[in-house]
ROTI-940430 format. One record per residue: residue number from 1; residue in three letters; chain; x, z, y of N, C-alpha, C, O, CB in turn. Coordinates in nm, 2 decimals, padded with zeros to 4 digits. Glycine has a CB too. Example, Ala and Ser with C-alpha at 12.3 -4.5 7.8 and 13.67 -1.06 7.14 Angstrom:
<recs>
+-----+-----+-------+--------+--------+--------+--------+--------+--------+--------+--------+--------+--------+--------+--------+--------+--------+--------+
|   n | res | chain |   n_xx |   n_zz |   n_yy |  ca_xx |  ca_zz |  ca_yy |   c_xx |   c_zz |   c_yy |   o_xx |   o_zz |   o_yy |  cb_xx |  cb_zz |  cb_yy |
+-----+-----+-------+--------+--------+--------+--------+--------+--------+--------+--------+--------+--------+--------+--------+--------+--------+--------+
|   1 | ALA |     A |  01.32 |  00.78 | -00.57 |  01.23 |  00.78 | -00.45 |  01.32 |  00.78 | -00.33 |  01.42 |  00.85 | -00.33 |  01.13 |  00.90 | -00.45 |
|   2 | SER |     A |  01.28 |  00.71 | -00.22 |  01.37 |  00.71 | -00.11 |  01.29 |  00.79 |  00.00 |  01.34 |  00.80 |  00.11 |  01.41 |  00.57 | -00.06 |
+-----+-----+-------+--------+--------+--------+--------+--------+--------+--------+--------+--------+--------+--------+--------+--------+--------+--------+
</recs>
This chain:
<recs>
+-----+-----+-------+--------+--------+--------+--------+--------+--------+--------+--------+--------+--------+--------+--------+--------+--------+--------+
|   n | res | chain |   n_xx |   n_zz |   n_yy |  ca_xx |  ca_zz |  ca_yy |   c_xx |   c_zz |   c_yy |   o_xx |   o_zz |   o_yy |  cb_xx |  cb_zz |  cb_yy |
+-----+-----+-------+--------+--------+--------+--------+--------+--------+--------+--------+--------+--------+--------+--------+--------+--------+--------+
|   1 | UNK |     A | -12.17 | -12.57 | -02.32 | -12.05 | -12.51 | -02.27 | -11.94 | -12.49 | -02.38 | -11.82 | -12.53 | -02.36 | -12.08 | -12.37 | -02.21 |
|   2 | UNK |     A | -11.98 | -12.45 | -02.49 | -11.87 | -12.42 | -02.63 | -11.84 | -12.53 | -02.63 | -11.72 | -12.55 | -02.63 | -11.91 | -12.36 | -02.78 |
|   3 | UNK |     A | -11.93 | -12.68 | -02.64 | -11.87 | -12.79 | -02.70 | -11.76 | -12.88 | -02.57 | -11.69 | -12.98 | -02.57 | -11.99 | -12.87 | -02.77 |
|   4 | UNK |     A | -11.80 | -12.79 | -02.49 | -11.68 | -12.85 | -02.36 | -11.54 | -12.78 | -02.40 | -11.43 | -12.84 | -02.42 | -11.73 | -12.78 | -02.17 |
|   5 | UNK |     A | -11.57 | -12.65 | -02.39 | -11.44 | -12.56 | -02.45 | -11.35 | -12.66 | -02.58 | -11.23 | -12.70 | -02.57 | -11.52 | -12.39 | -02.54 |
|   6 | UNK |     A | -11.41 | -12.67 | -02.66 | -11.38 | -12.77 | -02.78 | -11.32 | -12.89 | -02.78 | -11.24 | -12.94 | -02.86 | -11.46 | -12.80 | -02.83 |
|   7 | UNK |     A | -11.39 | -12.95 | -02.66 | -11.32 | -13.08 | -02.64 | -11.20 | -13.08 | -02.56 | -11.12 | -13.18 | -02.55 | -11.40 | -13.17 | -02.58 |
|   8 | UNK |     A | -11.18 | -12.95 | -02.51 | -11.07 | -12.92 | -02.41 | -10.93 | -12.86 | -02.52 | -10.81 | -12.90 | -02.52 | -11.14 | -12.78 | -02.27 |
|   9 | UNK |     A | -10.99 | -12.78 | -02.59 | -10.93 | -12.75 | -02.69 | -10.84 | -12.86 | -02.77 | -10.72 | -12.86 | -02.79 | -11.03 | -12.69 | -02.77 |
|  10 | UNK |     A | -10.93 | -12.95 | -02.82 | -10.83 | -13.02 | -02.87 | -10.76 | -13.11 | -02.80 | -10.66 | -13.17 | -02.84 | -10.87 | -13.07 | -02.95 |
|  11 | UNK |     A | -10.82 | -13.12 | -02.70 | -10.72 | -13.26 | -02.62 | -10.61 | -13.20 | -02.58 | -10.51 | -13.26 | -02.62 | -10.78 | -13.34 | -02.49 |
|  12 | UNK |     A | -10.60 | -13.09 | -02.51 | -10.47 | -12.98 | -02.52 | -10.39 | -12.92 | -02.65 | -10.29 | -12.85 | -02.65 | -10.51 | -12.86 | -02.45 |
|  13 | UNK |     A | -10.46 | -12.95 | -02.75 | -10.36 | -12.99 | -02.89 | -10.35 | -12.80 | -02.89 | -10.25 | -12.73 | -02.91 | -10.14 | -13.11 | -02.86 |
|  14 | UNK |     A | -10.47 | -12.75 | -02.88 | -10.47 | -12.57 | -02.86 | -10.50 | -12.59 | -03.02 | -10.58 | -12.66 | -03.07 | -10.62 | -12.46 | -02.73 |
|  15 | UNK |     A | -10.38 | -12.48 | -03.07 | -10.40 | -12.52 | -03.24 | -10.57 | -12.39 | -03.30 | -10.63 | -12.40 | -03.41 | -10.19 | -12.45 | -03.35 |
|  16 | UNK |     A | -10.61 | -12.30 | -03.17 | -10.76 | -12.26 | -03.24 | -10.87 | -12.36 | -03.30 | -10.96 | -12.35 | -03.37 | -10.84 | -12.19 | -03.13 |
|  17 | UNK |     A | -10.80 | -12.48 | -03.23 | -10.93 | -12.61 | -03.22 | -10.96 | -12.59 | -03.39 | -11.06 | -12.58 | -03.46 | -10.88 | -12.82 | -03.16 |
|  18 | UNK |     A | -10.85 | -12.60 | -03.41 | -10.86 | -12.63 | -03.61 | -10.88 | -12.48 | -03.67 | -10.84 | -12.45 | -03.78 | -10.66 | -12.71 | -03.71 |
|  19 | UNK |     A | -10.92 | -12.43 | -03.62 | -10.97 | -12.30 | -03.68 | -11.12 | -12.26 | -03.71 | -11.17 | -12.17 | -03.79 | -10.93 | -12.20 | -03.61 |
|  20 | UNK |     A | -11.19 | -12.34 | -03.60 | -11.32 | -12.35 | -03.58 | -11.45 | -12.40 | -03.72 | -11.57 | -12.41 | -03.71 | -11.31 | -12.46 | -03.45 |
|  21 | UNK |     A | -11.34 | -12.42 | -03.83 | -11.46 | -12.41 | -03.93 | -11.46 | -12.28 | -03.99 | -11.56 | -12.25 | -04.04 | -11.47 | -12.51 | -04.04 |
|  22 | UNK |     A | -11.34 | -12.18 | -03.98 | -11.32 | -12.07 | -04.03 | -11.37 | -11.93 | -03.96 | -11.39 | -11.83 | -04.03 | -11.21 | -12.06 | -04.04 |
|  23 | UNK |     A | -11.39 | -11.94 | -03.83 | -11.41 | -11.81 | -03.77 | -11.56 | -11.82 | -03.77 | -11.63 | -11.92 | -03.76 | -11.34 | -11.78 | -03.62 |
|  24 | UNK |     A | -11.60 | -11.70 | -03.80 | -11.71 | -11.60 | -03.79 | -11.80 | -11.63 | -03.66 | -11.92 | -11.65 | -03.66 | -11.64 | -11.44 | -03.79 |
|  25 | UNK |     A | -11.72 | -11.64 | -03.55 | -11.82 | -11.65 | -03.45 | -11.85 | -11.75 | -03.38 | -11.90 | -11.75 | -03.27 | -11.80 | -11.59 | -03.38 |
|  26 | UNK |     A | -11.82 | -11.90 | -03.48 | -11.86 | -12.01 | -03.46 | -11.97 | -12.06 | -03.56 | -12.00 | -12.18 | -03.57 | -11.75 | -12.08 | -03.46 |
|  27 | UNK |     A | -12.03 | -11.97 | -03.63 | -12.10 | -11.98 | -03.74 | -12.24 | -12.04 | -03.67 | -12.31 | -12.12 | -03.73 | -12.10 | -11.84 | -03.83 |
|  28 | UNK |     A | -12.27 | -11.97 | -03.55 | -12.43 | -12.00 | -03.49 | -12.39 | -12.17 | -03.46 | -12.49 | -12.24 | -03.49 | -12.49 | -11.90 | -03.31 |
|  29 | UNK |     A | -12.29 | -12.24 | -03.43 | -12.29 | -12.40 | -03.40 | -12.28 | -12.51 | -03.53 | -12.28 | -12.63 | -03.52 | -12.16 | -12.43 | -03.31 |
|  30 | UNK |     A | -12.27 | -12.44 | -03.64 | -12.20 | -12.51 | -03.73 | -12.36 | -12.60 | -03.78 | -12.34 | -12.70 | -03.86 | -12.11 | -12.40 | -03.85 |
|  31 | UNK |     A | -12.50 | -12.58 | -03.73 | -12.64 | -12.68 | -03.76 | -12.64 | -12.75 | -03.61 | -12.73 | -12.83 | -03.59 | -12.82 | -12.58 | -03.78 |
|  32 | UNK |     A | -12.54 | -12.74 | -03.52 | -12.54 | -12.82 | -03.40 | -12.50 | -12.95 | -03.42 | -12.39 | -13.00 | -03.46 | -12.47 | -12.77 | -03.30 |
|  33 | UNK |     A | -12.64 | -13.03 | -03.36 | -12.51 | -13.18 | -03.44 | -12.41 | -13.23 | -03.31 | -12.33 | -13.33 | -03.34 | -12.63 | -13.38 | -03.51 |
|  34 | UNK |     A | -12.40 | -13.19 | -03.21 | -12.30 | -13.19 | -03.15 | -12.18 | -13.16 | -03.15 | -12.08 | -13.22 | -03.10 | -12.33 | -13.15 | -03.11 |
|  35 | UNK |     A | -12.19 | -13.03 | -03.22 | -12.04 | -12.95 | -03.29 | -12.02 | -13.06 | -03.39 | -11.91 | -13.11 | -03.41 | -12.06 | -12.77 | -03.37 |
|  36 | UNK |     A | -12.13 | -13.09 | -03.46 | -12.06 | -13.20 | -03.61 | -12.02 | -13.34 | -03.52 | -11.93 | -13.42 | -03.55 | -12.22 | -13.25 | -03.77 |
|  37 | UNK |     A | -12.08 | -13.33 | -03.45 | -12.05 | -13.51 | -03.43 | -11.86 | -13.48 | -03.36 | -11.77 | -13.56 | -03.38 | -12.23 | -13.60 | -03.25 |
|  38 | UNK |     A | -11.85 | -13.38 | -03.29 | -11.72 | -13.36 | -03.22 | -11.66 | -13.34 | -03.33 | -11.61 | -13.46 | -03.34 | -11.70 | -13.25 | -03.11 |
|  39 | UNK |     A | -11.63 | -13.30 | -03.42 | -11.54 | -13.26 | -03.57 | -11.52 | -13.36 | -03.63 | -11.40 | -13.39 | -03.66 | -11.59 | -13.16 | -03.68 |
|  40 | UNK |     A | -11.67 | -13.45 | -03.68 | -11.62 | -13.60 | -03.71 | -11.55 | -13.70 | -03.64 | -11.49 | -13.79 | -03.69 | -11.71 | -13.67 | -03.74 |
|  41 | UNK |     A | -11.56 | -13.66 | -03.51 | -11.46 | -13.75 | -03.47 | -11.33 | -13.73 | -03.44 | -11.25 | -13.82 | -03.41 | -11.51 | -13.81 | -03.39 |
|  42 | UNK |     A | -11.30 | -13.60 | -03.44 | -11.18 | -13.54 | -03.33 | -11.05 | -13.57 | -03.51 | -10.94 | -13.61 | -03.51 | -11.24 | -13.28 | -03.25 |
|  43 | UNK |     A | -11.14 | -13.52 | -03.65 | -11.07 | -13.41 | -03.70 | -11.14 | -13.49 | -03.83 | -11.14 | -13.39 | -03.90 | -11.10 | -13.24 | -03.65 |
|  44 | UNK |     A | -11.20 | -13.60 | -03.91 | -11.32 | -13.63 | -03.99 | -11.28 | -13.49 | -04.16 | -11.35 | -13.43 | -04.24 | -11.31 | -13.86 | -04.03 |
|  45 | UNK |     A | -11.18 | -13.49 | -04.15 | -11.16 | -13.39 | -04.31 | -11.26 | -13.27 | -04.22 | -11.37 | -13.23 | -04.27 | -10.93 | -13.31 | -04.39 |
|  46 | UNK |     A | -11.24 | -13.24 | -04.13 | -11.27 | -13.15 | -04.09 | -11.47 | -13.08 | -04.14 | -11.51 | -12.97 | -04.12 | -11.22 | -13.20 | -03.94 |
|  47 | UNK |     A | -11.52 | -13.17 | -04.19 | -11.66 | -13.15 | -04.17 | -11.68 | -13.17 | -04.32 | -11.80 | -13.19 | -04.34 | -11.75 | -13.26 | -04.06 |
|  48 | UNK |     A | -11.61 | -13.16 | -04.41 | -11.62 | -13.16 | -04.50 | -11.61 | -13.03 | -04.54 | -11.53 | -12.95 | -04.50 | -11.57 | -13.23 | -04.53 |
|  49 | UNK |     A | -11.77 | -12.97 | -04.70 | -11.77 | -12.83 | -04.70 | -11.66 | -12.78 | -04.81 | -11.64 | -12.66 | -04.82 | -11.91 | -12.77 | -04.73 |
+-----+-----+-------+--------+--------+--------+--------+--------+--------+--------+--------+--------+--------+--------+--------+--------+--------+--------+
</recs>
């Protein structure tokens, strides 16, 4: 469900999308490789620590 939120997020250019390595309560997805695989592709600097 989050990674639907996310994909919706960015395709609507919702500027939280790019926040999502910073907040606190995205911290439980960040070993999901789902969440990684969406960041490398949406965003690739993005997955970098």
């Amino acid at each position: 469900m989050a990674i639907e939120w996310l994909k919706k997020a960015y395709e609507e250019r919702d500027p939280t999308f790019f926040l999502v390595r910073s907040v606190p309560s995205h911290d439980c997805m960040r070993n999901n490789l789902e969440f990684k695989a969406l960041l490398l592709e949406k965003h690739p600097s993005m997955t970098q620590e």
